[in-house]
C-alpha positions as CSV (number, residue, x, y, z in Angstrom):
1,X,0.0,0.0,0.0
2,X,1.3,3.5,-0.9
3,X,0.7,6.9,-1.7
4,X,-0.3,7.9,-5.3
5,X,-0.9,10.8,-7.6
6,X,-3.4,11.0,-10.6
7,X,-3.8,13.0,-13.7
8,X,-6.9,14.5,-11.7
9,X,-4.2,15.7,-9.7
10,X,-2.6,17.9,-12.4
11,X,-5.4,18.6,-14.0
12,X,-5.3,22.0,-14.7
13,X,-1.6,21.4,-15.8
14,X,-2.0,19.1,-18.5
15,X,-5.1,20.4,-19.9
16,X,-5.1,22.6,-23.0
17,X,-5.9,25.7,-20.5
18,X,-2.6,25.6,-19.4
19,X,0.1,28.3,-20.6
20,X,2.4,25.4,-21.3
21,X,0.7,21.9,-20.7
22,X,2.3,19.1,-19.0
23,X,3.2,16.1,-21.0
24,X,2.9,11.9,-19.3
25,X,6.9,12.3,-19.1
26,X,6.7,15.3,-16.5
27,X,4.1,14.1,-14.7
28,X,6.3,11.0,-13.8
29,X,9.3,13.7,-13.2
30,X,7.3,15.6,-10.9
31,X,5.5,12.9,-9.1
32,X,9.1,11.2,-8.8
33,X,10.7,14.7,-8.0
34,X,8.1,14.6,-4.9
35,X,9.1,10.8,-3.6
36,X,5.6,9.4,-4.8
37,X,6.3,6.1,-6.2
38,X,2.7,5.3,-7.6
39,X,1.2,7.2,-10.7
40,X,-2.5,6.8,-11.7
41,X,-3.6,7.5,-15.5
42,X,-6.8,8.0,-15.1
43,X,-9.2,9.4,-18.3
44,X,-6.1,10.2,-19.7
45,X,-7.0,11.0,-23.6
46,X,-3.4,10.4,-24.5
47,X,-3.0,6.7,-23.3
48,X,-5.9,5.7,-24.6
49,X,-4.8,6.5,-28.5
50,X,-1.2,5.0,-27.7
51,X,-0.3,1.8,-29.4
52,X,1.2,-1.1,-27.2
53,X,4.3,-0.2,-28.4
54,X,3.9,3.9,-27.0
55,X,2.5,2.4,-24.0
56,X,5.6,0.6,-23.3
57,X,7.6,3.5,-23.4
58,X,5.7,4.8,-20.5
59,X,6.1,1.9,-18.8
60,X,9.6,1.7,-19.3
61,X,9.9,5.1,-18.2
62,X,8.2,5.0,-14.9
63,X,10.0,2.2,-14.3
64,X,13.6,3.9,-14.7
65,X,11.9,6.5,-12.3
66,X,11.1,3.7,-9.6
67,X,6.8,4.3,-10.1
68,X,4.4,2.2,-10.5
69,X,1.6,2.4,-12.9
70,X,-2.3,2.0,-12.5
71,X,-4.8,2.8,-15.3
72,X,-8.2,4.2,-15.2
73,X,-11.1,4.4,-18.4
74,X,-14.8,4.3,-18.6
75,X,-17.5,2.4,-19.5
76,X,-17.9,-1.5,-19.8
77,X,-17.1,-2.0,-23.8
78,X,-15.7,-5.2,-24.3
79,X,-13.1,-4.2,-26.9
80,X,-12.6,-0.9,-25.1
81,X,-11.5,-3.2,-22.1
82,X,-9.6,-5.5,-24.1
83,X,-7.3,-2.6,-25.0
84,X,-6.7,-1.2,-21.5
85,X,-6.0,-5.0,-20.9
86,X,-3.1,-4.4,-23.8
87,X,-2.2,-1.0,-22.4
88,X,-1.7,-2.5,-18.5
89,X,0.2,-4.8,-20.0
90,X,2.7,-2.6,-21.9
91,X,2.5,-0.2,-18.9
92,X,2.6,-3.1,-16.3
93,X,-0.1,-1.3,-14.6
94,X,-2.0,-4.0,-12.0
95,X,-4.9,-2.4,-11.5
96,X,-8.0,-0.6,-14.1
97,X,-9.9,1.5,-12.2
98,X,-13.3,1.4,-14.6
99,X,-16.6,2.8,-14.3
100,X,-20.3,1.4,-14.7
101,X,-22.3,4.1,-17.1
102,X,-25.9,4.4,-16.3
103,X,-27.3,2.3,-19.5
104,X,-24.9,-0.3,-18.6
105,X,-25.7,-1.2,-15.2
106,X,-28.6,-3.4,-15.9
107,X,-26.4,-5.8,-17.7
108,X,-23.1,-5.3,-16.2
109,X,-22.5,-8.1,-14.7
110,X,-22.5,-10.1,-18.3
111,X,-20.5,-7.4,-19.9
112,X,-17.4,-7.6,-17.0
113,X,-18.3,-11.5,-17.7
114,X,-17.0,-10.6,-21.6
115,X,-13.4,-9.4,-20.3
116,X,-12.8,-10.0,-16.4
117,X,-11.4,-13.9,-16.9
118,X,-8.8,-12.4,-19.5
119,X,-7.7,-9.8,-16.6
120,X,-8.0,-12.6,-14.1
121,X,-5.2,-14.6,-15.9
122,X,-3.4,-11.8,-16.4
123,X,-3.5,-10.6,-12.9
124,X,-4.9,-7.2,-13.7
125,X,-7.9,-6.0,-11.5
126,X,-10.6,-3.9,-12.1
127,X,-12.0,-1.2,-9.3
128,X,-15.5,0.0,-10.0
129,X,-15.3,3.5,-9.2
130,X,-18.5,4.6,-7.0
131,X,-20.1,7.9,-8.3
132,X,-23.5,9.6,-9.0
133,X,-24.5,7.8,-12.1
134,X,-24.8,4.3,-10.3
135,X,-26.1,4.0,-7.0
136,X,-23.3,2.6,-4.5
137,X,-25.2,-0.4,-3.7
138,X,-25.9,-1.6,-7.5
139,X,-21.8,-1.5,-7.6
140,X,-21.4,-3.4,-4.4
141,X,-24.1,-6.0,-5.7
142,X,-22.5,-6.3,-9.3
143,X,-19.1,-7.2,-7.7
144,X,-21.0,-9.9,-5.4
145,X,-22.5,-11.5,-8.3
146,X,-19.3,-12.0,-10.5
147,X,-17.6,-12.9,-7.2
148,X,-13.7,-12.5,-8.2
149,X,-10.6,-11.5,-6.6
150,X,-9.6,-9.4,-9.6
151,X,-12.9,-7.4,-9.5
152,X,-14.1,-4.3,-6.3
153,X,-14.4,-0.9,-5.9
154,X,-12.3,2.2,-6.0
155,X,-13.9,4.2,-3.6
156,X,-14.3,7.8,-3.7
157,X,-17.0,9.5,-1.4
158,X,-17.0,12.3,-3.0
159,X,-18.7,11.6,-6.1
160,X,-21.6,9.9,-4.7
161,X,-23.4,13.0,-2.7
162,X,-24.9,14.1,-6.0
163,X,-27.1,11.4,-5.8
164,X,-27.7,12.2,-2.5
165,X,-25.6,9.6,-0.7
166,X,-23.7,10.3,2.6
167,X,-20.2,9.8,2.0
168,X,-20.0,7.9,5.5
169,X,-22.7,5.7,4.2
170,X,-21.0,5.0,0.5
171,X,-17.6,4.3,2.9
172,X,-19.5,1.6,4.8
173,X,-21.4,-0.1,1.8
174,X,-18.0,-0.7,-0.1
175,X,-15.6,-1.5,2.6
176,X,-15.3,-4.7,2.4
177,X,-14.9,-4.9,-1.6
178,X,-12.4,-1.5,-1.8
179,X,-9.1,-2.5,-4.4
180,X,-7.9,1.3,-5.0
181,X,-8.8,4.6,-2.7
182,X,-9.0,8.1,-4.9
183,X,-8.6,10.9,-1.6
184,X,-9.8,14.2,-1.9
185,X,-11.7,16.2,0.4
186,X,-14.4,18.2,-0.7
187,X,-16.7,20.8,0.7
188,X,-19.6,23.4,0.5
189,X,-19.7,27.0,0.4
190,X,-22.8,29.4,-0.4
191,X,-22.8,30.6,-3.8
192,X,-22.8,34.9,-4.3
193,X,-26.2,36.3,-2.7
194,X,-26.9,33.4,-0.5
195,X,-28.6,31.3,-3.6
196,X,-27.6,27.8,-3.9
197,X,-24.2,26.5,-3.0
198,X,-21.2,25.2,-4.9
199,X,-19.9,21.6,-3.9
200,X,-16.2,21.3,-5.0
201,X,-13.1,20.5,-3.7
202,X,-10.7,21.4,-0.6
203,X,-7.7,20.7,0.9
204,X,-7.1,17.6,2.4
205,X,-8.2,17.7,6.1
206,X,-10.1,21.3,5.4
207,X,-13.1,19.7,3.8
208,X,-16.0,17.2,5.1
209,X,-14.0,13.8,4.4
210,X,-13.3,11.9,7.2
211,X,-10.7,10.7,6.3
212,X,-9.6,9.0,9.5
213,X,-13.1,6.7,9.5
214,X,-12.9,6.0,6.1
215,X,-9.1,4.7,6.8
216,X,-10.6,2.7,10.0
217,X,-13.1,1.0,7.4
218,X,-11.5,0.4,4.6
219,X,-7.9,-1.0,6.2
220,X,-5.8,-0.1,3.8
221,X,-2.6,-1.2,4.7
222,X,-3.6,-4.6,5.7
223,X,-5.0,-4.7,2.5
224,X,-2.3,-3.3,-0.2
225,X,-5.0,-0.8,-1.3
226,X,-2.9,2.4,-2.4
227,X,-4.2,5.8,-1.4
228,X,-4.9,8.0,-5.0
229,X,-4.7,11.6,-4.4
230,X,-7.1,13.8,-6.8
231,X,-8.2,17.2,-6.6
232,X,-11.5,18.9,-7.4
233,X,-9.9,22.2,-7.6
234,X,-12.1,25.0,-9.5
235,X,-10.9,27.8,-12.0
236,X,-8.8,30.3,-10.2
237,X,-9.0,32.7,-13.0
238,X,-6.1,32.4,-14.7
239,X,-3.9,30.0,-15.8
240,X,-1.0,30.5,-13.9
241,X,-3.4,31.1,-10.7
242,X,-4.7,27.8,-11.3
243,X,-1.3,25.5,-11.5
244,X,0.1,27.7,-8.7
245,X,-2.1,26.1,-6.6
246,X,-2.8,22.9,-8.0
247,X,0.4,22.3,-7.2
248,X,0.2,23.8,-3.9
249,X,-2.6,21.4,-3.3
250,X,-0.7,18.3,-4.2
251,X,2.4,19.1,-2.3
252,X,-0.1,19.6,1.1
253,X,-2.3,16.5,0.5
254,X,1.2,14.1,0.1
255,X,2.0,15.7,3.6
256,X,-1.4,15.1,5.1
257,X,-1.0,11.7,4.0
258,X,2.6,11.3,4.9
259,X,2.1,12.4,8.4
260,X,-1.4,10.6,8.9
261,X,0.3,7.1,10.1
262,X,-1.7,5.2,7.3
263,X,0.9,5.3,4.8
């Protein structure tokens, strides 16, 4: 079990907002540069048009830079899976974190039936990813019914309130089946004039997540689960603005997580 960064956590660097967008190579410097030693591509555009061959450069190179890789895409598509299967190969990524679209959830189950043996004798696994668009116990029940060990959830609580579910409550319905951990904290604040609010993200330990209770749940460390960090960071008005404090937010969440004795 470790610490790890995602592309959610360099977000507003690598998009095309930025001044000068980050490329995959220095996201791997900076998340080495920082002593992180796990890297999450996760709805990464760019990996997902790579060939094998492309995707084995990557690997190579977070290899060179002592990181581990883990993958993350969307939706159930058999031959969509089937090539994250060929990119965590090239990458030598262990783990897919995937995600259940709404239409799909009916018949997921025989979908991840299409794919999940060839990940099973590959040793890859896939985390479900709880959020709005699936309730949290429909994802819990899918991975009961196919019943592997290369198949749970990657559990962020944070995605899940705007369907109205309590983080504490999505933390407690997935325990149990949790292979990867995306930490951020979120929060709300009151919207100009009093109208409405705006749910987004915060510092770790600033925000709503309790992060030591979900820790107490989920058990971690006794479980090799590794610990994501992403942001939800909003605009800050300007481009430079923005990646000042995205990176100010990554260097403070690594600390938070460094010093909470779960790591």
């Amino acid at each position: 079990m470790a610490i790890g960064l995602s592309t959610y956590a360099y977000f507003w660097r690598w998009h095309e907002t930025a001044s000068t967008p980050m490329r995959w190579r220095d996201l791997l410097d900076d998340c080495a540069a920082q002593g992180v030693r796990v890297f999450q591509f996760c709805d990464y555009p760019p990996l997902h048009t790579m060939t094998v061959a492309e995707a084995a450069e990557v690997g190579r190179y977070a290899a060179e830079r002592g990181i581990a890789l883990e993958l993350g895409t969307r939706g159930l598509d058999t031959a969509h899976m089937h090539h994250y299967l060929d990119l965590a190969g090239a990458t030598g990524a262990r783990l897919v974190r995937g995600m259940v679209t709404r239409p799909e959830a009916s018949e997921a189950v025989g979908l991840l039936g299409n794919f999940l043996p060839d990940y099973e004798a590959a040793g890859v696994t896939v985390a479900l990813e709880t959020y709005e668009q699936v309730p949290t116990a429909r994802l819990v029940e899918i991975v009961e019914q196919v019943g592997s060990e290369h198949l749970g959830i990657c559990l962020d609580p944070a995605n899940s309130v705007a369907a109205l579910e309590k983080p504490t409550e999505t933390v407690a319905t997935t325990a149990a089946y949790v292979k990867n951990l995306h930490v951020k904290d979120f929060a709300f604040s009151r919207q100009d004039g009093w109208v409405g609010f705006t749910y987004a993200g915060a510092r770790l330990g600033e925000g709503l997540l309790d992060y030591d209770g979900m820790i107490a749940a989920v058990q971690p460390e006794r479980k090799g689960v590794n610990q994501i960090i992403e942001h939800w960071l909003v605009w800050q008005g300007d481009p430079a603005t923005t990646a000042r404090v995205e990176a100010e937010w990554t260097s403070h969440n690594i600390d938070f997580l460094r010093r909470s004795n779960h790591v």
